[in-house]
C-alpha positions in Angstrom: -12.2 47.2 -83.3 -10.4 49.1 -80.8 -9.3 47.8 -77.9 -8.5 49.7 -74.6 -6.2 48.2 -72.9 -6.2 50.5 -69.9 -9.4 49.3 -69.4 -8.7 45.7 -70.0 -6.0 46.0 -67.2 -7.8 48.1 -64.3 -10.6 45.5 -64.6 -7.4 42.6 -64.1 -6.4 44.8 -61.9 -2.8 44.7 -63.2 -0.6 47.9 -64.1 0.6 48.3 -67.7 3.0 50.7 -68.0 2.6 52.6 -71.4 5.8 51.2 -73.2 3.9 48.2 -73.0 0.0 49.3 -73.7 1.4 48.9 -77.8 2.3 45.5 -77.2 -0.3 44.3 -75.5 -3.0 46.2 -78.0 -1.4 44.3 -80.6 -1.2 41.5 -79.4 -5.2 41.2 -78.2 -6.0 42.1 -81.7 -3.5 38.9 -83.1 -6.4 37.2 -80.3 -9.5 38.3 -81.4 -8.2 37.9 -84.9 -7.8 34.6 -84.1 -10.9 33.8 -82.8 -12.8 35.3 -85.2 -11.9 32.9 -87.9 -12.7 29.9 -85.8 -15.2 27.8 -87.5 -18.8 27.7 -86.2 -19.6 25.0 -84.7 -23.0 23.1 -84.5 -24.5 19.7 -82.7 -24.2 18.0 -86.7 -20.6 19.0 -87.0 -19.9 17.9 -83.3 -21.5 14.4 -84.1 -19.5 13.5 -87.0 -17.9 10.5 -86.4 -14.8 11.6 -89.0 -14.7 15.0 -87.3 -11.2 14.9 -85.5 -12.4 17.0 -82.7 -13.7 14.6 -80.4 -15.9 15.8 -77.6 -15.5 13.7 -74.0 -18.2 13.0 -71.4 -17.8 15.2 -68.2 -17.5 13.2 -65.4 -16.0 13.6 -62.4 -13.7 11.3 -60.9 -14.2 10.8 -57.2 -12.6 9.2 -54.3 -9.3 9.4 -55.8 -8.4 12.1 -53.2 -9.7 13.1 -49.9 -10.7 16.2 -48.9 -7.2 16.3 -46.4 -5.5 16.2 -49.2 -6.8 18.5 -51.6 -6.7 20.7 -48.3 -2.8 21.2 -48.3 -2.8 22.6 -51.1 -4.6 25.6 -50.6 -2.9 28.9 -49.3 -5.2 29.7 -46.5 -8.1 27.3 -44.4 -10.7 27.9 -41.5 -12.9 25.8 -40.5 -12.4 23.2 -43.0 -13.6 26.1 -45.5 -10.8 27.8 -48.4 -10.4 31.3 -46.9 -10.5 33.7 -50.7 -9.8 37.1 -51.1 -12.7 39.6 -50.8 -14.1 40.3 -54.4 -16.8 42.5 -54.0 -17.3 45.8 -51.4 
């Protein structure tokens, strides 16, 4: 498989300079690579009890902030609202 990185980075939006595009080629491979030997997994293999990986429930926890809070954190707010960069034209 051949991977363009050039592409890969104008859709990050992130410059590569081409001393680097080698690098980075390489090491995306080393990551599909790796993913491509990850074992299949199905609902009877994620059920078995002596299967180490162990799936959790996903709940949210609630009331353990408040919304002031969580507010501080964030670069930019109007109106109570998280002000984001414009994505699309």
């Amino acid at each position: 498989m051949d991977i363009d990185i050039k592409y890969i980075a104008k859709l990050s939006r992130i410059s590569i300079n081409s001393n680097d595009e080698q690098k980075f080629r390489k090491n995306m491979q080393e990551i599909v690579d790796m993913v491509n030997g990850l074992p299949e997994i199905n609902e009877e293999l994620a059920l078995d009890k002596n299967n180490a990986m162990i799936l959790r429930d996903d709940i949210a926890e609630t009331g353990k902030f408040s919304r002031e809070e969580l507010m501080k954190n964030a670069p930019e707010v109007q109106a109570g609202c998280l002000v984001v960069p414009k994505t699309v034209e």
